[in-house]
C-alpha positions as CSV (number, residue, x, y, z in Angstrom):
1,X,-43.5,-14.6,75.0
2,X,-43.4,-10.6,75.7
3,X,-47.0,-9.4,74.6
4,X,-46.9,-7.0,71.7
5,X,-47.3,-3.6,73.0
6,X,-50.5,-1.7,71.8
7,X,-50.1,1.3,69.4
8,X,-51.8,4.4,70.8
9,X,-52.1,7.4,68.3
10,X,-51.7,10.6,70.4
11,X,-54.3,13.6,70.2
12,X,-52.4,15.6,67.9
13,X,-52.0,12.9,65.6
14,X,-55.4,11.9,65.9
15,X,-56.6,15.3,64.7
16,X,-53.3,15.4,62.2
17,X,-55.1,12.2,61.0
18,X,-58.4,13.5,60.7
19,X,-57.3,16.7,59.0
20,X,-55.6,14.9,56.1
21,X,-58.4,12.6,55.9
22,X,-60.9,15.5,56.0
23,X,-58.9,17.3,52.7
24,X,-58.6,14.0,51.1
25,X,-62.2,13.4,50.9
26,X,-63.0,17.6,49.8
27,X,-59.9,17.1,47.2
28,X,-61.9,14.1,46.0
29,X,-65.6,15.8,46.2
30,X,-64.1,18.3,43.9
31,X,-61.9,16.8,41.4
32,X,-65.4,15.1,40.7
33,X,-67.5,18.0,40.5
34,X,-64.5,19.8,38.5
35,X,-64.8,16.8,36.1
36,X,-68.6,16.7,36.0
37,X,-68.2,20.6,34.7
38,X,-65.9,19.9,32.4
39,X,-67.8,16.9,31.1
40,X,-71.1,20.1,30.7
41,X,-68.7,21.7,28.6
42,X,-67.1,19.2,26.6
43,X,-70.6,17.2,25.0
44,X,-72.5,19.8,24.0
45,X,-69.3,20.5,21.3
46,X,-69.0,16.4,20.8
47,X,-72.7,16.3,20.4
48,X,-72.8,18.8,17.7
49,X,-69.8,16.9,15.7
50,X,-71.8,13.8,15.3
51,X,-74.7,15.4,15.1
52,X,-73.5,17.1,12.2
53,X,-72.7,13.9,10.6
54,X,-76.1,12.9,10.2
55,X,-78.9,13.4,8.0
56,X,-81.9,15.3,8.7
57,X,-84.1,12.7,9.1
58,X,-81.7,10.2,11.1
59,X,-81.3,13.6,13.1
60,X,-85.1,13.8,13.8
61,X,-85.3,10.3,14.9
62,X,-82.7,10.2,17.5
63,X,-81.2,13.5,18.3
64,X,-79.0,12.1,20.9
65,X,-77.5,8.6,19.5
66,X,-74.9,8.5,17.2
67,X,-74.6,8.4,13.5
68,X,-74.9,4.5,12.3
69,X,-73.3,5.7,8.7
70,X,-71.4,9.0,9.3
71,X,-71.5,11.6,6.3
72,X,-69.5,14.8,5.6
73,X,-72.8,15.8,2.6
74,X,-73.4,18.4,5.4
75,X,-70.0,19.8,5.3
76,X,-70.0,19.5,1.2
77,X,-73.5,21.2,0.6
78,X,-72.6,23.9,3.3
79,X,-69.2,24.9,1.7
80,X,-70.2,24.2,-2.7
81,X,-73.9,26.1,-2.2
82,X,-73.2,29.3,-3.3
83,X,-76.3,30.6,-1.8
84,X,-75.2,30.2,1.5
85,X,-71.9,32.7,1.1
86,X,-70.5,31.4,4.0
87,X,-66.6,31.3,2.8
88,X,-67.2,34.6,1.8
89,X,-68.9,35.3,5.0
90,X,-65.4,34.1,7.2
91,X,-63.2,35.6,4.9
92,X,-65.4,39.4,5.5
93,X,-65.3,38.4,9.1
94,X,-61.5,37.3,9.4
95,X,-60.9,40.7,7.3
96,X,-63.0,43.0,9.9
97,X,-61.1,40.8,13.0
98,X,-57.6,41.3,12.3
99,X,-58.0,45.0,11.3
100,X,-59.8,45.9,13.9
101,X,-57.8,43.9,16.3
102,X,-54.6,45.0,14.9
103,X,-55.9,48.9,15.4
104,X,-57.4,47.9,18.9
105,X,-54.2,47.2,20.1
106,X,-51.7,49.5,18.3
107,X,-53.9,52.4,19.6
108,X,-54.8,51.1,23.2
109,X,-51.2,50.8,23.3
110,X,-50.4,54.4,22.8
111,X,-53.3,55.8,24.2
112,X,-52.5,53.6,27.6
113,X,-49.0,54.6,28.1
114,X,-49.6,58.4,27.5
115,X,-52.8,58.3,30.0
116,X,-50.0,56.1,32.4
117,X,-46.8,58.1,32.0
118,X,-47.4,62.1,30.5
119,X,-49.1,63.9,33.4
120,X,-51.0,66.8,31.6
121,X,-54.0,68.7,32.9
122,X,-57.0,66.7,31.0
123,X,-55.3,63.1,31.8
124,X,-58.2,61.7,34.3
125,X,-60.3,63.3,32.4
126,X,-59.7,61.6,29.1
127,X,-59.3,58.5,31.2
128,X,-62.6,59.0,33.0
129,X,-64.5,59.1,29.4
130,X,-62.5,56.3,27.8
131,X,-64.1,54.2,30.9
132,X,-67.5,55.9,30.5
133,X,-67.2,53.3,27.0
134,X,-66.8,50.1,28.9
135,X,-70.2,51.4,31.0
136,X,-72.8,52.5,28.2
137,X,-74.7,49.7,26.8
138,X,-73.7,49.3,23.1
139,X,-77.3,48.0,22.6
140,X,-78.8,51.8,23.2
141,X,-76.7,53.1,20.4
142,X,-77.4,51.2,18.0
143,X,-80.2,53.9,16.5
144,X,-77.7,57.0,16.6
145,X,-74.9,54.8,15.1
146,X,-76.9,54.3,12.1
147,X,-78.2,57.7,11.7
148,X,-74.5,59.3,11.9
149,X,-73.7,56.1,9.6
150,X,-76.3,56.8,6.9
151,X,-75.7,60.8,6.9
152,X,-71.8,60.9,6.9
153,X,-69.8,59.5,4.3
154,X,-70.0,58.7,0.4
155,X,-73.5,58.9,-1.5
156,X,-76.6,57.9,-0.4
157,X,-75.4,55.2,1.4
158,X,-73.0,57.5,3.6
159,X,-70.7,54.5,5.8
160,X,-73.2,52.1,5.7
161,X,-72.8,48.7,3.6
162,X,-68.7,49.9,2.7
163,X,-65.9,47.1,3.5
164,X,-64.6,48.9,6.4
165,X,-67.9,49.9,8.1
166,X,-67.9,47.5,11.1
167,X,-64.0,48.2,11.5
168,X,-65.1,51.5,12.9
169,X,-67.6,50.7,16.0
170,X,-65.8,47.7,16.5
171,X,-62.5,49.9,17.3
172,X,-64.2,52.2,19.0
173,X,-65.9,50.0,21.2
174,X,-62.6,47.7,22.2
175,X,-60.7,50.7,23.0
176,X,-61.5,51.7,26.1
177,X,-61.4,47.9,27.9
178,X,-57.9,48.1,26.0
179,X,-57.0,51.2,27.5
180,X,-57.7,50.3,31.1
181,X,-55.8,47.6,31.0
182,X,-52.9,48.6,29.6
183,X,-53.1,51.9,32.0
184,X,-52.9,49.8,34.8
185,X,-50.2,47.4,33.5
186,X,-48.0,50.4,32.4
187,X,-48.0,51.8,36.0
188,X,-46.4,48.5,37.3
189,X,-43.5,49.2,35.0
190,X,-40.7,50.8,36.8
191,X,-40.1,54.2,35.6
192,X,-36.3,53.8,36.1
193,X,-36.3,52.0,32.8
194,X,-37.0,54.9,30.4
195,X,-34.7,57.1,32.1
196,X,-31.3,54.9,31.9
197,X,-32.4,54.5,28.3
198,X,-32.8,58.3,28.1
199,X,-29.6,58.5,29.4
200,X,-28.1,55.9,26.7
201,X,-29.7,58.7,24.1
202,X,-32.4,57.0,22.9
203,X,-35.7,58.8,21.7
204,X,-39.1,58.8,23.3
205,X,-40.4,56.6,20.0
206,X,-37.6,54.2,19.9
207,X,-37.7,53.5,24.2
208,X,-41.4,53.3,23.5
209,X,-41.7,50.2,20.9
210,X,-38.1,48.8,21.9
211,X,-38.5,48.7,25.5
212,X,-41.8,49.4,26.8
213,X,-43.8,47.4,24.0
214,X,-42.0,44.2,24.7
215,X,-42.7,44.1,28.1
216,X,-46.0,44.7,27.2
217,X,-46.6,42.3,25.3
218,X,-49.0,39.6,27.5
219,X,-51.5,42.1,27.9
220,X,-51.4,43.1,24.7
221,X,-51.9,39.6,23.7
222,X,-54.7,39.3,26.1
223,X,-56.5,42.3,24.9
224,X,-55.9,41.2,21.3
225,X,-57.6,37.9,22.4
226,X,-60.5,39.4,24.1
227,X,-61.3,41.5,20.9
228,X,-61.0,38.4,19.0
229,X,-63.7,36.6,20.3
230,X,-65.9,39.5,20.3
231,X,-65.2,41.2,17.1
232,X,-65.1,37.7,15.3
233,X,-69.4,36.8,17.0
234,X,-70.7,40.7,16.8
235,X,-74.1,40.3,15.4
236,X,-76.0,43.5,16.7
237,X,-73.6,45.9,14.5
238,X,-73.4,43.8,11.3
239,X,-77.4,43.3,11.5
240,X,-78.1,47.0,12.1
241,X,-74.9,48.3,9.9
242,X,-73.4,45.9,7.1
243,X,-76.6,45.6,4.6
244,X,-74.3,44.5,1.6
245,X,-74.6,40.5,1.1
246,X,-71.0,40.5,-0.4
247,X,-69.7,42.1,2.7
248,X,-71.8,40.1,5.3
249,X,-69.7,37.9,8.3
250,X,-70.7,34.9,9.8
251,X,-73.0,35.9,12.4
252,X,-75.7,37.3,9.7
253,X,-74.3,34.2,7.5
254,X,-75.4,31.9,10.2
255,X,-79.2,33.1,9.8
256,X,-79.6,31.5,6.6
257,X,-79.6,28.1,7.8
258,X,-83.1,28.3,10.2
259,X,-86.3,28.4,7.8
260,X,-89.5,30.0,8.5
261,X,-91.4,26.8,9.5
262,X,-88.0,24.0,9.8
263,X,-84.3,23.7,10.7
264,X,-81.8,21.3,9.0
265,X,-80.1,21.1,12.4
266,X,-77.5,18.9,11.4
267,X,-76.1,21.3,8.2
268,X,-76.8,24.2,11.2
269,X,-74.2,22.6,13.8
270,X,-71.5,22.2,10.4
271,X,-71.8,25.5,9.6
272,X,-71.2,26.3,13.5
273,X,-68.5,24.1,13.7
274,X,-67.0,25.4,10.4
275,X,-67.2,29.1,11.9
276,X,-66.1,28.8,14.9
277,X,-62.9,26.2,14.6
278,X,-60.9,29.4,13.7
279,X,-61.6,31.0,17.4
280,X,-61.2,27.1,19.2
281,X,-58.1,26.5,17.5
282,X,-56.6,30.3,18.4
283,X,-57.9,30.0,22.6
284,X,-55.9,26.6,22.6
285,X,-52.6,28.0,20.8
286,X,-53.0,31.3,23.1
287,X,-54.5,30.3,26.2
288,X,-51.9,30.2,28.5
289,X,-50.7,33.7,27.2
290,X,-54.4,35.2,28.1
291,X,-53.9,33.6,31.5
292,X,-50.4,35.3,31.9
293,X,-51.8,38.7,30.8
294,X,-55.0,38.7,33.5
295,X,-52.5,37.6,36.2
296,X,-49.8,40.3,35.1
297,X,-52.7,43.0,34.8
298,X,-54.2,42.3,37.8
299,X,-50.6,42.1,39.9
300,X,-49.0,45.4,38.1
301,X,-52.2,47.0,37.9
């Protein structure tokens, strides 16, 4: 019988070999770490929904094991206790959002494509302090805000403590990261389009919210996003600003719930979970549209 010849694996197959090996074992090294981070994220939220099915003192005796009897009396007590405000408190905050939002964007809209397309003498210069708002630390005007607050406006209260008085820092502030970034997305857009639709006769106002604004639109849903999140968790304006319990929002809401000497953690992580289901559930519907309009930004930009 003819002996079986013997398989020999050349050098460049050897190192083709190794190679695929090699990215195997780093694909796998990372997939695992990529699901150990996830896994960081993901508890503390699952931890805090059982936890908040628990009573205080099951809570105290085993902060980490589950409920043995589950009970919504957190969730109850949190949302019939009229001392706590807090429906009151997400319906001021959703109020204060979507306005400001909805004024963030309309206005970083316009402001963006004039700074992008009208050359004028003070363009970089109104450009250069728009961005001199994404560099000063809100924190160190917190003191001047109040003063101006307090001395202009209606009565002795002046702008402080009215419905709309966190609409107006809250604009002002998201403005200029609006700007920028619909500047720089506006320049990507081919100029060629305005001027066939010029040609075709149509005004500067209708090429501007019929052609341009569409294409727009995933940064503007990205910047609406952003200023979702941080209009919706302000604290440091609505603290110093909004002294009016009727007009509170759930960040000052949220301070209720820790005592001078104890914490009912468990009715603390409902009323979390309660305020911020709203901002979970709008990341999960949009995310893939804040994705697009960080890409498109960045690309155009």
């Amino acid at each position: 019988m003819a002996k079986a010849k013997k398989f020999k694996m050349t050098k460049v197959e050897k190192n083709d070999l190794g190679t695929k090996i090699k990215k195997g074992v780093l694909g796998t090294f990372l997939n695992v770490m990529l699901w150990i981070f996830s896994l960081t994220c993901i508890f503390p939220l699952v931890w805090m929904f059982y936890s908040s099915l628990k009573e205080k003192r099951v809570f105290n005796a085993d902060i980490i094991g589950l409920p043995k009897e589950p009970t919504f009396a957190n969730y109850v007590r949190i949302l019939t206790n009229p001392d706590y405000k807090l429906p009151e408190s997400m319906w001021n905050s959703l109020y204060v959002t979507t306005l400001s939002v909805l004024l963030i964007v309309f206005f970083g809209f316009i402001v963006g494509y004039v700074l992008s397309r009208v050359k004028f003498k003070l363009n970089r210069v109104l450009y250069l302090m728009f961005l001199m708002g994404m560099l000063i630390p809100v924190h160190s005007l917190l003191v001047p805000i109040y003063i101006v607050f307090k001395n202009v406006g209606f009565g002795d209260k002046g702008l402080v403590s009215q419905w709309f008085t966190l609409i107006i820092p809250y604009v002002a502030f998201g403005l200029p990261m609006a700007i920028f970034l619909v500047e720089g997305f506006v320049k990507g857009i081919p100029n060629a389009l305005e001027e066939a639709a010029a040609i075709d006769g149509s005004s500067f106002t209708r090429t501007l919210f019929s052609i341009i604004m569409p294409i727009c639109r995933p940064i503007m849903v990205t910047v609406g996003i952003i200023n979702v999140f941080s209009c919706w968790n302000e604290f440091s304006f609505a603290l110093i600003l909004q002294q009016a319990p009727k007009y509170q929002t759930v960040p000052l809401a949220m301070t209720q719930f820790t005592g001078q000497f104890a914490s009912d953690y468990p009715k603390i992580m409902s009323a979390m979970l309660l305020t911020m289901s709203p901002i979970v559930v709008l990341y999960f519907c949009f995310s893939k549209k804040i994705i697009e309009g960080m890409v498109a930004g960045a690309v155009k930009g």
